[in-house]
N, C-alpha and C positions, 0 to 999 in steps of 0.2 A: 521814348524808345531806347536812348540812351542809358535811361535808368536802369533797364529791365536788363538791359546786357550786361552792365556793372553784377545785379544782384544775382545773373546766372554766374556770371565767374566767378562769384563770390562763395552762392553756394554749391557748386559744382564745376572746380575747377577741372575735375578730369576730363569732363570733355572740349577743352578748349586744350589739354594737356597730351592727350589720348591723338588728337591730332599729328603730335610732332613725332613723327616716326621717323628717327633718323639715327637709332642706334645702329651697332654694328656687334656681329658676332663670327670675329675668324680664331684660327687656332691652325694647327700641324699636327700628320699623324704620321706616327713614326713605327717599324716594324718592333716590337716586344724584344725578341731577340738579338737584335745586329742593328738594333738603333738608327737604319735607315729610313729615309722618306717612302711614303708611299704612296706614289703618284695615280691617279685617276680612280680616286673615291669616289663614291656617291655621298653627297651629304645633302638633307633635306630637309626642312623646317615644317612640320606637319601642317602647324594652323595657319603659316600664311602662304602656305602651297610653294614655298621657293625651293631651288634647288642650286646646287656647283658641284664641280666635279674637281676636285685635290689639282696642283699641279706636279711638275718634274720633283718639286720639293716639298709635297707632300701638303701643300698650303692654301687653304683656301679663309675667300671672306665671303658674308652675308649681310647685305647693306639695306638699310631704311627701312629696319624692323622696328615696331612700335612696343613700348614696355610690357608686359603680360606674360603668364605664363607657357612656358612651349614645351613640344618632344622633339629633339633630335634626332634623327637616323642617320649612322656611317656604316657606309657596305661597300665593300668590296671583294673581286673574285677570290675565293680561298680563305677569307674571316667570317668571323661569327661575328653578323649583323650585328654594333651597338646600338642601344636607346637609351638618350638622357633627358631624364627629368630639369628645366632649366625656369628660374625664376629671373627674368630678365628687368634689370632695372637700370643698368646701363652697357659701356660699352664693355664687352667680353670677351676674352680672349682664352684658346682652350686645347691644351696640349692630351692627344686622342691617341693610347698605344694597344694597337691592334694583334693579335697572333695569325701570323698564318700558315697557314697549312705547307707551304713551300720546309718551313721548321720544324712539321709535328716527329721528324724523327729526330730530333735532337730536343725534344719538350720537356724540361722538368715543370711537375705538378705543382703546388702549391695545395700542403694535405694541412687543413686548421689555417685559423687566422692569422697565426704567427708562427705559421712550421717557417722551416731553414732550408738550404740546398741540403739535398741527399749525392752521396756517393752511388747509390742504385740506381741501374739503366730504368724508368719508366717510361711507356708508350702512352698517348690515349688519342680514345673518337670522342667528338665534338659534337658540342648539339646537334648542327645540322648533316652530319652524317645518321648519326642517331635515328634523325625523322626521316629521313630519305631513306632509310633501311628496317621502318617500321616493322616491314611485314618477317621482319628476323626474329628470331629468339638471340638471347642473351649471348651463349656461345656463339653460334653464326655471325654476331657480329664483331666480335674480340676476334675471328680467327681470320681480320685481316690486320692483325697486328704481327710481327715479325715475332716467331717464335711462339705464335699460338696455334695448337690444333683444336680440334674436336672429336671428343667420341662419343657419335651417335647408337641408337638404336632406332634408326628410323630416319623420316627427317623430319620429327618436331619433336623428339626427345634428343637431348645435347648437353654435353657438361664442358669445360674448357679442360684444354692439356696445355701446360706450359713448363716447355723445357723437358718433355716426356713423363712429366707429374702431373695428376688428377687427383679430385675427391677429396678423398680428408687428408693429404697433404698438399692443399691448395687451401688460400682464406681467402673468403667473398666477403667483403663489407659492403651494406647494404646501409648508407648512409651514415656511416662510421661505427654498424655495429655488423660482426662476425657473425654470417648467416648460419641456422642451427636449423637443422631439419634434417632428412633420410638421403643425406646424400653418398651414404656408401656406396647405393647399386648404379654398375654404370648407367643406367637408366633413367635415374633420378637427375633430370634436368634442377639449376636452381632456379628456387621458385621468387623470381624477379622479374618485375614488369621493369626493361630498360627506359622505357618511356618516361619515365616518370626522373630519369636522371638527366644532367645536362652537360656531364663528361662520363665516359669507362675509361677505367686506366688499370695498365699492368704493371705491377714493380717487379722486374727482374730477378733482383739482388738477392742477398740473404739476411737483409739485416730487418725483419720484420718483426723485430724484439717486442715492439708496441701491443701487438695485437694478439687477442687472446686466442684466436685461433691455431692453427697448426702453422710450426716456422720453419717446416723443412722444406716448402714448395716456396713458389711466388703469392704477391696477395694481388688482389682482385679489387678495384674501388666501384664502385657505384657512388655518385656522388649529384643530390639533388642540390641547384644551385641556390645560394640564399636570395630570400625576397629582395629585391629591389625598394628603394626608400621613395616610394611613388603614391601617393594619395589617388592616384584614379585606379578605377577598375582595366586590368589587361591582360591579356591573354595569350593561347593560341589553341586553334583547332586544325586537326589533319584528317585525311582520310586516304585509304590506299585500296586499288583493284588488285589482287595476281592471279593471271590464268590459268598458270598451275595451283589447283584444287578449287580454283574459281573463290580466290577468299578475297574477306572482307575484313579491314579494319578500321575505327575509328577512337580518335587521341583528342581530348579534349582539356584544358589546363586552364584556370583563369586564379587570378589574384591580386592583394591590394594592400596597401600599407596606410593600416589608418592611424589615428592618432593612440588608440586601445595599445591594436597590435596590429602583425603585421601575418595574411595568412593564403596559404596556395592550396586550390584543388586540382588533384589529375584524376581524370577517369579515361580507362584504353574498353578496350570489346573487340573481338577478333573472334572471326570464324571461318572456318575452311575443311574443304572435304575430303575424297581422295585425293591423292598425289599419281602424277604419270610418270613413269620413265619413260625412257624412249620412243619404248615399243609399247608398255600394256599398263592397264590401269594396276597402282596399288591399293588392292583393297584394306578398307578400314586405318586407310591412314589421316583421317581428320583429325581434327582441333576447336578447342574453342576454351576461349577466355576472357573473362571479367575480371577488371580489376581497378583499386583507386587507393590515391594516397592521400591525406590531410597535413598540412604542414604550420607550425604556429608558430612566431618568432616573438620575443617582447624583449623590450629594453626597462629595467625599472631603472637604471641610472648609467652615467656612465662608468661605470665600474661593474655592473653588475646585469647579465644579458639570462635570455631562459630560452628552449626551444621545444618542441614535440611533435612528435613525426609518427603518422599512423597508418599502417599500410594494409593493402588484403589483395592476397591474387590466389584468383580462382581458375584451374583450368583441368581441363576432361579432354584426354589424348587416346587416342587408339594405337592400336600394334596390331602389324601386319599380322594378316590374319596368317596369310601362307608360310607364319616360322612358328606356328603350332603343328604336331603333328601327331596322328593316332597312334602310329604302330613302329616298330624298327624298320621294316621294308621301305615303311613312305619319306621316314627319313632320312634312309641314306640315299632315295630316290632324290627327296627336295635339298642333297647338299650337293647333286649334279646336276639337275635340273636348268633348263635356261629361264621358263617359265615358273614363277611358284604355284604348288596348289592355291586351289580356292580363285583363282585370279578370273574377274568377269569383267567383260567389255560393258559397262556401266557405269556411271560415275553415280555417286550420293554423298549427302553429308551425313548421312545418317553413322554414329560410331555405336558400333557394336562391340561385345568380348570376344577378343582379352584387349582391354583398355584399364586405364590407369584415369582417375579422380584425386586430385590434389589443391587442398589449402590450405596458403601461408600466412597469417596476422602476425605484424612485428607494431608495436607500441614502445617507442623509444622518449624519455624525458632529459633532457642534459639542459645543465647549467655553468657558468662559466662567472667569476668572480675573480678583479684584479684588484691585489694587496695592494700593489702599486704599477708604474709603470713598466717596470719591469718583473715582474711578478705575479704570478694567476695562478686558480686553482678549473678543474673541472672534475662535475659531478655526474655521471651518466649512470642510468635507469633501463633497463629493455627487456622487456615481454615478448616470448616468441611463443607462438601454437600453430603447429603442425600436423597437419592432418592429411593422412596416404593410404588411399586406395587401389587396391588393385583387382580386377574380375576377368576369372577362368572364363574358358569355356567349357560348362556344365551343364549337365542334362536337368531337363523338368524348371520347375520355379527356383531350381537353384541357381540358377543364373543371374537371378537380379541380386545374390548373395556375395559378396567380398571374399576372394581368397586370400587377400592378406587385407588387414586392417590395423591401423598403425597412428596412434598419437601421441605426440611430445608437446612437453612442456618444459621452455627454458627461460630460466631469470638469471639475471646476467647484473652484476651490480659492477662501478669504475671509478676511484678516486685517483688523478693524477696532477701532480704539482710541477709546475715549468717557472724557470727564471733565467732571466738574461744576465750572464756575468762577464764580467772587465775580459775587454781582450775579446772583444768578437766570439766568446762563448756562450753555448745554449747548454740548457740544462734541463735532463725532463726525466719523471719517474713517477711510478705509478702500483699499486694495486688492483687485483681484477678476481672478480666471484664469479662461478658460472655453475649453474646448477640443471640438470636437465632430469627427468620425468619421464622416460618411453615405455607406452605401456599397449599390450597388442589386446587388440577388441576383441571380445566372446563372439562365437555364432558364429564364424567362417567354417565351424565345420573340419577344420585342416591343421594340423599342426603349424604352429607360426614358422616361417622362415629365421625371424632372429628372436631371442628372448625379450623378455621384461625385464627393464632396469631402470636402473639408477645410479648416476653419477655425478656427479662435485670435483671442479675444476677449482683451486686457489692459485693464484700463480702474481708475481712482483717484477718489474722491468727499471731498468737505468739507460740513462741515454746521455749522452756529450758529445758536442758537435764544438768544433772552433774552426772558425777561417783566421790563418794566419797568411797574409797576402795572398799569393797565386793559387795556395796548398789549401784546402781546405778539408779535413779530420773526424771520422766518426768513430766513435764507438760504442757499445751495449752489450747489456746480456737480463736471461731471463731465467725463471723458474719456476714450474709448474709441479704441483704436486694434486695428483689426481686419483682419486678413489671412485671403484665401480661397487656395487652392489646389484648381481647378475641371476637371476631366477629363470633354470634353464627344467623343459619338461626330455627326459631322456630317451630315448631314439631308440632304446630296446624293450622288451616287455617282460612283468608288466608297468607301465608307465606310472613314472614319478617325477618328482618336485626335483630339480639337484641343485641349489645356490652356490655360487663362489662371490668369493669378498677378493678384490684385486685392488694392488696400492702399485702406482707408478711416481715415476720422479722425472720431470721431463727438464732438462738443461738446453740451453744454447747460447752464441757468445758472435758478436759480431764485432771487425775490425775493416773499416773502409778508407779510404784517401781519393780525392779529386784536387788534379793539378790541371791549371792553365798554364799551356805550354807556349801559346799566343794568342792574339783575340780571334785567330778562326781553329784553333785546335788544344782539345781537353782529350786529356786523360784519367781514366779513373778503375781503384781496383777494390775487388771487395770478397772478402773471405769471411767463413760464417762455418762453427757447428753446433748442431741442434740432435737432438732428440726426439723422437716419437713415441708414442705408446701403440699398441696395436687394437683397431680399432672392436667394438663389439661385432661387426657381422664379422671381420677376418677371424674373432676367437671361438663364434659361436653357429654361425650360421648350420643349416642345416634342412634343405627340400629344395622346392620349387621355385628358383626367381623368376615368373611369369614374363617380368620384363624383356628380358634379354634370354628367354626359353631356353635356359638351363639349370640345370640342380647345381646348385653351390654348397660346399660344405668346408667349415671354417676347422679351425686348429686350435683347442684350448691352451696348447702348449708353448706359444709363439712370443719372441720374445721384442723385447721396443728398439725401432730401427735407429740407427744412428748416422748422421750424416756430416760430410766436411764438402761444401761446396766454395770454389772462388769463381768470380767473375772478373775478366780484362777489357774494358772500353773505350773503344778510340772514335773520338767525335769532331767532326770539323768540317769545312767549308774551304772551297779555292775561287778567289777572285769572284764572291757571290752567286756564281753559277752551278756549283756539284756541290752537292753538301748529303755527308755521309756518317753512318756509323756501323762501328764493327763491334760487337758484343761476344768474345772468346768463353766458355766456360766447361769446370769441368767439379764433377758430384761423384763421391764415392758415398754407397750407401750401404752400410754392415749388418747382416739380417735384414735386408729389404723385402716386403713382403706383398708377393701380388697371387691374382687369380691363374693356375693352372692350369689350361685342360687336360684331362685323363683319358687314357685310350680307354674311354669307354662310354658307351649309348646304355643310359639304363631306361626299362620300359616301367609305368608305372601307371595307374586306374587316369589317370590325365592327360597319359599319353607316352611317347619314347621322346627322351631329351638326354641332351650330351652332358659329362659330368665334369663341374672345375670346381678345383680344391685350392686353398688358399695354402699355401707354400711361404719360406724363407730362404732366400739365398744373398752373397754378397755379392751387389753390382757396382758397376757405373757407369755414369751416364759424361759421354765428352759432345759439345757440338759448338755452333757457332750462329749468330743473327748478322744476317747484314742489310742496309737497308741504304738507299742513294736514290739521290733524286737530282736531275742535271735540266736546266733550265736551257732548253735547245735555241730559242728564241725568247723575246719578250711575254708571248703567249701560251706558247707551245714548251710543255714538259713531257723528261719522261722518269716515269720512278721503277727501281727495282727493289725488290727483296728475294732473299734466299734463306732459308735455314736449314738448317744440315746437324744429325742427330745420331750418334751409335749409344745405343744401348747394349751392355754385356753383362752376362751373368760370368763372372769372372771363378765362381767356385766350381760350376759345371766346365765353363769355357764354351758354353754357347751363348745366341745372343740372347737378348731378353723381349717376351715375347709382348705385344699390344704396345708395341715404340710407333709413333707417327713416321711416315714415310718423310726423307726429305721431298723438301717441295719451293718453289719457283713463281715467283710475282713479275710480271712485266705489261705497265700499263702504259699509256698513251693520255694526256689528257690538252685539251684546248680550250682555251679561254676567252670569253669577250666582254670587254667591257658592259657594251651597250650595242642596241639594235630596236630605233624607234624607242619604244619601252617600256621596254625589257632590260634585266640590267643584269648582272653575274651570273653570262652564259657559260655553262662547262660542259664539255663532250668529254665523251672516256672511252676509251678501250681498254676492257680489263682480258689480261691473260694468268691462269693459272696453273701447271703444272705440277702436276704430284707424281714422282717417280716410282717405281715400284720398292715394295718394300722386301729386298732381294738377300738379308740379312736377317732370314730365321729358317731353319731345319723343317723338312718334311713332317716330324714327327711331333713338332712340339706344337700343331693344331690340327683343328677340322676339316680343313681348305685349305689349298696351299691361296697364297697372299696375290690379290689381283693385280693385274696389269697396269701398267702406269696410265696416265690420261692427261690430256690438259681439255681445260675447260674458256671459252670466251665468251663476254659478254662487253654490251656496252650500256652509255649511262649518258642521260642527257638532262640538264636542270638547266633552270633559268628563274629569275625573280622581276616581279613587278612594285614597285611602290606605290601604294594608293594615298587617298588623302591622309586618313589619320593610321593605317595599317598597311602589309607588306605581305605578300603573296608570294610564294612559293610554290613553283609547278613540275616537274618530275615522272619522267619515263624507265624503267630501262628494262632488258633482258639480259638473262641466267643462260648456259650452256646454249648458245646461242645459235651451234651447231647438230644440238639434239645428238651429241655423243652418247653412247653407250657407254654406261662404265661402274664400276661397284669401288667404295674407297672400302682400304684396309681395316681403316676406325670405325666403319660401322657395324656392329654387331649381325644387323641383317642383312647383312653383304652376302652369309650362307644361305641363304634363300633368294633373294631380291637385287635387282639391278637398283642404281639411286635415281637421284630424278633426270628425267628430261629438259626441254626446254620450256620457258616459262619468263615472261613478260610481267611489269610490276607497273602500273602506272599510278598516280597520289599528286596530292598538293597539302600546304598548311598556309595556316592563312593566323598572323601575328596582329594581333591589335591592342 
């Protein structure tokens, strides 16, 4: 018997080995920010079902684990749940630095592997705000960041305003490439599935010399996070109710790092019907959309990394039916009106015209090659195709026919070289090709809205960053030189061909500074001018923008705007408990060029609609972000924000018209540890007030500008830990008082009240 025990240990000693479970796994987690402890984590050992909870210093241990592979989980109220992959073979100890949300107003991002501290205020949301606010579109959820709005047409058409800039003086990256699509008309939400990202972030500042988009607004990030270096398959899947319009959506994401590569899929799907306000149903306000990303990551060495990113979002929008209208009479009836025409007590998903069909494919390849340790090159590749529909309402089989029809194609080529030099300096520059293809489809029937064209973007950037001690240094500049090739059909009879060849030179120059004044207060300042060109619909435009049911008519004569913006930042914390920032800024814009209205209703075979013309004048834009949050208690917070915004057309001397109203954040939130469990319970009370916008002249619109309103709602989440995965569960409600109210930003504000009250309830479920 003897023998036979020798010859098992002999040939199998792990199980005589496998026995001695007597490792140990502690470590300390400490806040990202302010280097504190932070007490009463969750930390959890998947496979042998253990758990502890951090102490006053942030420290916990996990005792008489046996060697083998594990997953870690650390969670606590306000972070974004960690998972580590851990190969345990003895004892380990593990320094764990969390972000939390108590900070996200003083967050700087981390843009690239080896980006630096920026002088630019950036804000961002967090994955798990992200998935809690699924059932939002892209805008709606950046506009709880300070200093963002929204201008709707409707409520699921949305594009972001930052700082009183929209459209194409705003850049969306969309996983580090500069979104290209129809997004002149305010209508044209961008076509982004957030879902698919695991931060959105706003950069403030001016110094967005990098990017090949437009540098006279702020930029936009969407940023899908990189795969994890994880051999098992994991994932997560969500799913959300909302009562307003009775939608539906579901988020599904799994991925895996194998030995090959390493590679992530997302797929979202959403559907929803009419919208309620208050009082009455809106009709033909549904949604629906499909959409998924492919993500591929490979390492061929350590020097040399490749990635490819493949996206498609498909979505089919309605518009309010009641901001279409037949005749003159009915319209100047529906810009009084409480109720709009068309409006039926019935709910459907069913979307009807005048609706809008849109889809975005973006195919990005980028590689990444280190000369040395200090020194790399990147190589970026990206294919965009764009495809926009829009459908009149029209008599007979013409209906199921497109009154505008619209597809682009943009290649986008990036070579940029970065190296780290002596003395805490960064160094980065770059080349950028951008070609675009817009060409309007046959068989609408209708004279196109904007021409056919063709344009070609070159443009080259510099960058220099140094920290020297407390001061830390930026500066840049760019160059853009842009030629259009524009084939317009002419608007008198008899109808011809008319081409113009257009050559712009686009400049601008950035100069920043960030000091640490002590370790709980930074200051930071940043001046920037740039250039614009004026975009094709502001030179050319010409009929019916169905979207937002008005005739636009552009100006071939218009010249490229020019801007000088600075920003002042004052950032800091007192004795841990208030912790604030104050964002001052002020934008002079020279030939600044936006949409008009005209004192005039023109009647036309489609119907009567009001007419805006796209104009130049010199403005500026002064306001201020502020944003605090004071830790009342251990549990109990509360945060504010305010932003405050005058727009003037300083050559008129009036003000400048479609400025965001200022507006007013004050929320409530509570916190719990644990309860049985359940573990990172949060209650909220959001309050949002939007003042009136009591800073623009009778004359210079349709309607004079509505009433101010505040809006409440509240928010309640909680999470469970399962064996090998992590549950997330989630309630809340929207205008929670079922106020009556129309905001100034929405286009269909002259027909329509906004939404009512409405309920959201969801969970995701992480494995």
């Amino acid at each position: 018997m003897s023998a036979l025990l020798y010859a098992l240990i002999f040939l199998f000693p792990h199980l005589i080995f496998a026995q001695n479970c007597t490792l140990t796994i502690s470590g300390q987690i400490t806040d990202e920010h302010t280097e504190e402890p932070i007490s009463y984590a969750n930390i959890f050992l998947e496979e042998s079902l253990k758990g502890v909870v951090s102490d006053t210093l942030g420290r916990f241990e996990l005792k008489d684990i046996c060697p083998k592979h594990y997953h870690l989980s650390i969670s606590h109220i306000g972070c974004e749940t960690q998972r580590f992959y851990i190969d345990l073979q003895s004892d380990t100890m593990l320094f764990v630095v969390m972000d939390h949300h108590s900070h996200d107003i003083e967050d700087i991002i981390v843009i690239g592997d080896n980006a630096v501290p920026t002088t630019q205020q950036v804000q961002s949301i967090t994955a798990q705000t992200i998935t809690e606010n699924a059932d939002e579109n892209l805008s709606n959820m950046l506009e709880t960041i300070t200093g963002v709005s929204t201008l709707r047409n409707g409520n699921g058409i949305a594009k972001p305003v930052v700082h009183g800039l929209y459209g194409n003086r705003l850049t969306i990256l969309n996983n580090g490439v500069a979104q290209s699509g129809q997004q002149w008309g305010n209508d044209h939400s961008p076509e982004i599935d957030p879902l698919v990202a695991n931060r959105l972030s706003v950069i403030k500042g001016v110094g967005a010399v990098e990017y090949a988009g437009s540098s006279l607004g702020a930029v936009i990030l969407v940023e899908p996070k990189k795969i994890a270096k994880e051999p098992h398959l994991h994932g997560r899947g969500s799913y959300f109710f909302e009562t307003n319009g009775f939608g539906h959506g579901i988020n599904a994401q799994v991925q895996q790092h194998i030995d090959a590569f390493a590679w992530k899929l997302n797929g979202t799907f959403k559907r929803s019907g009419d919208k309620r306000s208050a009082t009455y149903w809106l009709r033909n306000s549904g949604a629906q959309e499909a959409n998924f990303a492919l993500q591929l990551e490979k390492s061929f060495s350590e020097k040399w990394l490749a990635d490819v990113y493949l996206s498609s979002f498909n979505t089919s929008l309605g518009v309010l039916r009641g901001a279409h209208i037949g005749n003159l009479t009915d319209l100047e009836q529906a810009l009084e009106r409480d109720v709009p025409f068309f409006t039926e007590e019935n709910f459907t998903y069913t979307i009807n015209n005048p609706r809008q069909a849109v889809n975005h494919h973006l195919l990005k390849a980028h590689t990444k090659y280190f000369l040395s340790e200090s020194q790399w090159i990147d190589l970026t590749y990206a294919g965009q195709l764009n495809i926009r529909k829009e459908f009149d309402v029209r008599k007979g089989d013409r209906d199921s026919i497109p009154a505008l029809s619209l597809t682009q194609l943009t290649n986008f080529f990036e070579a940029k070289y970065e190296r780290e030099l002596p003395r805490e300096t960064h160094f980065k520059t770059g080349v950028q090709f951008q070609f675009i293809d817009n060409t309007n489809n046959p068989g609408t029937g209708i004279l196109p809205l904007i021409p056919d064209y063709f344009s070609s973007k070159n443009g080259a950037f510099v960058m220099l960053n140094r920290q020297a001690g407390k001061l830390f240094l930026e500066a840049g500049a760019r160059y853009d030189y842009v030629y259009q090739h524009v084939a317009t059909i002419s608007r008198t009879l008899p109808r011809e061909i008319v081409r113009f060849d257009n050559h712009f030179h686009n400049v601008s120059a950035v100069l920043g500074a960030n000091y640490e004044l002590n370790e709980s207060l930074h200051l930071a300042y940043n001046i920037g001018a740039a250039t614009r060109h004026p975009a094709i619909n502001e030179l050319y435009s010409g009929g019916l923008h169905q979207g937002v049911s008005g005739i636009e008519e552009g100006d071939e004569n218009l010249n490229s705007e020019r801007s000088l913006k600075t920003t002042l930042t004052l950032e800091g914390s007192v004795k841990d408990r208030l912790f604030f920032e104050v964002l001052g800024y002020f934008q002079h814009i020279g030939d600044y060029i936006y949409l008009n209205p005209q004192d005039e209703i023109r009647l036309t075979i489609r119907g009567a609609f009001p007419v805006f013309r796209y104009e130049q004048t010199d403005a500026q834009l002064l306001g201020a972000d502020l944003s605090a949050e004071y830790h009342i208690l251990e549990n109990f917070n509360a945060q504010l924000q305010y932003s405050y915004l005058r727009g003037q057309d300083i050559s008129a001397d009036i003000p400048l018209i479609f400025m965001p109203a200022n507006n007013l954040r004050f929320n409530l939130d509570y916190d719990i540890a644990k309860i049985g469990k359940l573990e990172n319970i949060e209650l909220s009370l959001t309050n949002r007030y939007v003042f009136e916008q009591t800073r623009l002249e009778d004359a210079q619109d349709f309607a004079p500008p509505p009433p101010a309103y505040l809006l409440t709602g509240i928010h309640l989440s909680a999470q469970r830990q399962l064996a090998n995965s992590r549950l997330t569960l989630y309630a809340k409600v929207d205008n929670l008082f079922n106020v009556r109210y129309r905001d100034y930003l929405n286009r269909q504000r002259y027909f329509a009240d906004d939404l009512g009250i409405g309920a959201v309830v969801g969970g995701s479920w992480v494995f």
